[in-house]
Backbone bond lengths (Angstrom), bond angles and torsions (degrees), N, CA, C in turn:
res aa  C-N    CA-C-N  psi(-1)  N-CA   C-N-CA  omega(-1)  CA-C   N-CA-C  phi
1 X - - - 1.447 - - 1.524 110.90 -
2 X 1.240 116.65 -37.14 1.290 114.30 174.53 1.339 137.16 -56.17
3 X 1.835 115.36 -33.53 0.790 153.59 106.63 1.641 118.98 37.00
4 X 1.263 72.49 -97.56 1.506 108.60 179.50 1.720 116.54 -62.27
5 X 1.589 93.02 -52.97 2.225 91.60 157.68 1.106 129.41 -64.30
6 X 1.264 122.22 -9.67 1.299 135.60 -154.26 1.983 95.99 -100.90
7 X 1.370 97.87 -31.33 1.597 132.53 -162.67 1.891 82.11 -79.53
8 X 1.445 98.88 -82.29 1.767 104.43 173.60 1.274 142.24 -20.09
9 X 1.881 95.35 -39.69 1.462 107.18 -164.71 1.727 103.44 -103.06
10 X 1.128 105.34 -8.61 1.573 114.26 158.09 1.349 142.98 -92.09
11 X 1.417 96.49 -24.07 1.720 114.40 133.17 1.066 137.91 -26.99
12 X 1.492 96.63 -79.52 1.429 124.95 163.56 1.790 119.69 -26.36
13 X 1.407 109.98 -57.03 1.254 116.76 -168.52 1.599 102.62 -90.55
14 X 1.180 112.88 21.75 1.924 103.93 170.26 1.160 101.31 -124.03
15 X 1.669 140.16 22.08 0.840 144.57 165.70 1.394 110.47 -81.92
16 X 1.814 110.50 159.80 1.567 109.71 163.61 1.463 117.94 -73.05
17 X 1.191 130.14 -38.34 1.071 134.62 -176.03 1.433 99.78 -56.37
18 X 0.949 141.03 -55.88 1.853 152.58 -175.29 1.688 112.48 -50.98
19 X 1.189 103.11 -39.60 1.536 130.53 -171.28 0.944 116.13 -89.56
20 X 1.784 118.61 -32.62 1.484 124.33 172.14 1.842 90.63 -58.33
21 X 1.460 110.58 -63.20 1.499 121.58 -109.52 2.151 78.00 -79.71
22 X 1.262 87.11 -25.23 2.140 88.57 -169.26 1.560 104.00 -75.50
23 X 1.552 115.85 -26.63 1.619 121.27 176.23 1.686 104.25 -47.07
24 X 1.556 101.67 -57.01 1.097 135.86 -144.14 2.074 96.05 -77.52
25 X 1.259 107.78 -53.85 1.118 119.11 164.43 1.969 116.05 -29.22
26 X 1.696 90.58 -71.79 1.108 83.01 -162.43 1.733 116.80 -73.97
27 X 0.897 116.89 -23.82 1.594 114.80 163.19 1.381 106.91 -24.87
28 X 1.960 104.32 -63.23 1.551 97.16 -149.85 1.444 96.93 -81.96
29 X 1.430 141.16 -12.84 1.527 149.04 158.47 1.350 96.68 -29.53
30 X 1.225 136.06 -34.93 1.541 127.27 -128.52 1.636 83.30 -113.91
31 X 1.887 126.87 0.22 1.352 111.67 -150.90 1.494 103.53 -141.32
32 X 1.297 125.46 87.58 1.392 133.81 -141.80 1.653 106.24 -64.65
33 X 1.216 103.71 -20.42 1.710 127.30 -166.97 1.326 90.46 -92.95
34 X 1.284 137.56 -55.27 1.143 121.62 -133.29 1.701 89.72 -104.62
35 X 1.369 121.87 -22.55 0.963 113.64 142.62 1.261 154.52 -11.96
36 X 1.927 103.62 -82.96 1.328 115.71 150.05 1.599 140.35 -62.10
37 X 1.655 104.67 -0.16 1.437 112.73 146.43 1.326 120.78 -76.98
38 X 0.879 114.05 -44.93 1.400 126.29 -177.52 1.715 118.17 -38.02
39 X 2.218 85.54 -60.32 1.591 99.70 -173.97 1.820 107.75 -78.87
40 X 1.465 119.50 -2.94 1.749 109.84 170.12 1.465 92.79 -88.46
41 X 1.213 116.76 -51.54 1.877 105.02 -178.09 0.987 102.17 -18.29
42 X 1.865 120.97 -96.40 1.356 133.92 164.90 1.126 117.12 3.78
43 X 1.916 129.26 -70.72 1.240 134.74 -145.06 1.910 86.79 -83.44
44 X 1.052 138.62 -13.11 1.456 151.66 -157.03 1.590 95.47 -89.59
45 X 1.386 92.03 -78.76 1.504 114.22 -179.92 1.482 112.79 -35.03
46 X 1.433 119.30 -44.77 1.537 121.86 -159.63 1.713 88.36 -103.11
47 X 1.752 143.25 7.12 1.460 126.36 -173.06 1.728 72.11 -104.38
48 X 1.566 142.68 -58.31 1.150 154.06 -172.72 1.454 108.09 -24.32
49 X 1.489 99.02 -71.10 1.378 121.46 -172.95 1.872 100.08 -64.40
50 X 0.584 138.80 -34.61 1.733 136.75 -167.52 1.528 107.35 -76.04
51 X 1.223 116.28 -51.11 1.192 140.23 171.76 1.444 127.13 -30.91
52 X 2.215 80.28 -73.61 1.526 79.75 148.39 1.528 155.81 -77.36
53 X 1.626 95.24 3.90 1.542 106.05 -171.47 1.623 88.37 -85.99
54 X 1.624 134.86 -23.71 1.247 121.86 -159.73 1.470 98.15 -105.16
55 X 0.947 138.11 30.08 1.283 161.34 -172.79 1.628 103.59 31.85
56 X 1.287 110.29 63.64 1.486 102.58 -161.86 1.582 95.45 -114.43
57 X 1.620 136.97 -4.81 1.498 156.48 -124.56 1.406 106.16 7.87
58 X 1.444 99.89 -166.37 1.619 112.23 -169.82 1.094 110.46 -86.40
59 X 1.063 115.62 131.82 1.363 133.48 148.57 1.729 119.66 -34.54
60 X 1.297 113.36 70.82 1.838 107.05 160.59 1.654 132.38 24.88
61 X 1.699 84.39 -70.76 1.769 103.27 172.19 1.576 113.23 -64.18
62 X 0.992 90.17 -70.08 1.783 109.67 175.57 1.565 110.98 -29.49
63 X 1.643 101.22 -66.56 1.213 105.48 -176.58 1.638 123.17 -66.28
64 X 1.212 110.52 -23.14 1.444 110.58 167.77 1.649 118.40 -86.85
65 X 1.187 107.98 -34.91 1.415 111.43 169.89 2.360 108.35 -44.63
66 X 1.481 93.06 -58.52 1.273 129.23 -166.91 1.837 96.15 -47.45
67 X 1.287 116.64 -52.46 1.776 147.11 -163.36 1.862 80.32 -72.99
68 X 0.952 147.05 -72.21 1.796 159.04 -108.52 1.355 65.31 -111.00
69 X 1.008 150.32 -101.18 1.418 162.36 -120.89 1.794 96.82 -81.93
70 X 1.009 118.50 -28.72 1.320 92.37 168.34 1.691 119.27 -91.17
71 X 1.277 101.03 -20.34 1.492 102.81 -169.85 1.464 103.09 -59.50
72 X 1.810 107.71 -40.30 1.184 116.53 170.87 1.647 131.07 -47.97
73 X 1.188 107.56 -57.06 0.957 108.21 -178.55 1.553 132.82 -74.10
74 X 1.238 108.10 -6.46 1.267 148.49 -166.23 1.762 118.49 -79.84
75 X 1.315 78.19 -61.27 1.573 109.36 174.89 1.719 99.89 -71.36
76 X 0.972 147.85 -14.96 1.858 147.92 146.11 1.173 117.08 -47.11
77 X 1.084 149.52 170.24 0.963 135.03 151.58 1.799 118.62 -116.31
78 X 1.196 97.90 -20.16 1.816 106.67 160.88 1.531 95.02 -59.68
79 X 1.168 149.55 -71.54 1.289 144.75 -119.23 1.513 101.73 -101.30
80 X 1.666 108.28 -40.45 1.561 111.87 -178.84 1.905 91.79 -79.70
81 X 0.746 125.90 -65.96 1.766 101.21 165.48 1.410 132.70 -48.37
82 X 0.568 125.80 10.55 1.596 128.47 159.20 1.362 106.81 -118.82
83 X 0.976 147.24 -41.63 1.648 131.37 154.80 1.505 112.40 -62.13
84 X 0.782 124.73 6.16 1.300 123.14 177.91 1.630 104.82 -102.30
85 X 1.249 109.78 -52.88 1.180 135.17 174.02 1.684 121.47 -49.63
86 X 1.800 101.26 -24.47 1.293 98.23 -169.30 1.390 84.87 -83.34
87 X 1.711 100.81 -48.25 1.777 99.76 -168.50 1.243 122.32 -43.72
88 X 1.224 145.24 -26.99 0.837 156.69 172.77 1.581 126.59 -66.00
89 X 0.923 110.29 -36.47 1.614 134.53 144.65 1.383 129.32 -59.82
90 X 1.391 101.16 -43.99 1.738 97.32 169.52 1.221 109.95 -76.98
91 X 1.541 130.56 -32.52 1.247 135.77 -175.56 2.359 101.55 -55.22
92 X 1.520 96.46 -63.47 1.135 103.96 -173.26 1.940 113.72 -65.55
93 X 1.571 97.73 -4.37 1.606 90.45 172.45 1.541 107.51 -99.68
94 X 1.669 118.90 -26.88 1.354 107.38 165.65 1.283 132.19 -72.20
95 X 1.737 132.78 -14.36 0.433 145.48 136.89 1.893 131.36 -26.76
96 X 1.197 103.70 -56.57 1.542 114.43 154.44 1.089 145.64 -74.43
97 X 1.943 100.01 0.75 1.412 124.17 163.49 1.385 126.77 -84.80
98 X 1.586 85.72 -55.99 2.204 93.67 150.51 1.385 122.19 -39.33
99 X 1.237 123.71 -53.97 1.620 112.18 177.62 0.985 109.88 -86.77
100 X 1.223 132.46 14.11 1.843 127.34 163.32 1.351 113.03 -92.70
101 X 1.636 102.63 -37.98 1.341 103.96 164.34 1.624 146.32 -78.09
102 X 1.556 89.11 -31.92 1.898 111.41 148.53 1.065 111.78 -60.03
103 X 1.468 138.86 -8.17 1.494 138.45 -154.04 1.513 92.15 -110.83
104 X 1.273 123.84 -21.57 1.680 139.27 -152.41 1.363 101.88 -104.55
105 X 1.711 118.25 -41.79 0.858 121.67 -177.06 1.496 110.60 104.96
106 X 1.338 107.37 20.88 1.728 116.49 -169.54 1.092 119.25 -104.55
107 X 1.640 142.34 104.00 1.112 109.26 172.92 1.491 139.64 -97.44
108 X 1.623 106.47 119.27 1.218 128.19 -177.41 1.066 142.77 -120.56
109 X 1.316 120.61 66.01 1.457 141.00 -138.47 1.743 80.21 -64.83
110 X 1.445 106.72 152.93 1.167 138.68 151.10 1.619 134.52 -97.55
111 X 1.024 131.61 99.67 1.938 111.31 176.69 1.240 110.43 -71.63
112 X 1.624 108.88 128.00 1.083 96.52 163.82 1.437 133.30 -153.17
């Protein structure tokens, strides 16, 4: 089995999607600011998203904070490519979770 992940995870990294998302990475690595936009987006994105999964809605602040920060980041093109880039990657790694898990016999739907 190890093998075989070892097989996966080297896969993994000769892909475009993999190659976009590490190009893309290291740019914004290089950008201490743009960084820490990056990581409140994120921390935004995932208080937004929870919220709404607990049906509790958004938070006002949050959600406007959340809206400003994407337009921002968005409007870059380092930053809206590399979030784009990740997504795209998570998409193509859940994707390979579904048939590991269809492969198992589990059902564990993924969204994606």
């Amino acid at each position: 089995m190890q093998e075989a992940t070892k097989k996966l995870c080297e896969a993994l990294q000769q892909t475009a999607e993999y190659r976009d998302y590490r190009q893309y990475k290291t740019e914004i690595d290089q950008d201490s600011a743009i960084q820490a936009l990056v990581k409140e987006y994120k921390r935004l994105q995932m208080t937004v998203q929870m919220r709404m999964l607990s049906g509790q809605g958004m938070d006002d602040d949050d959600g406007r904070r959340f809206q400003q920060l994407s337009a921002l980041l968005f409007a870059d093109p380092r930053t809206s490519g590399y979030l784009l880039a990740e997504m795209r990657l998570q998409q193509m790694m859940a994707g390979i979770f579904e048939q590991i898990t269809r492969a198992a016999g589990m059902d564990m739907p993924v969204p994606v």
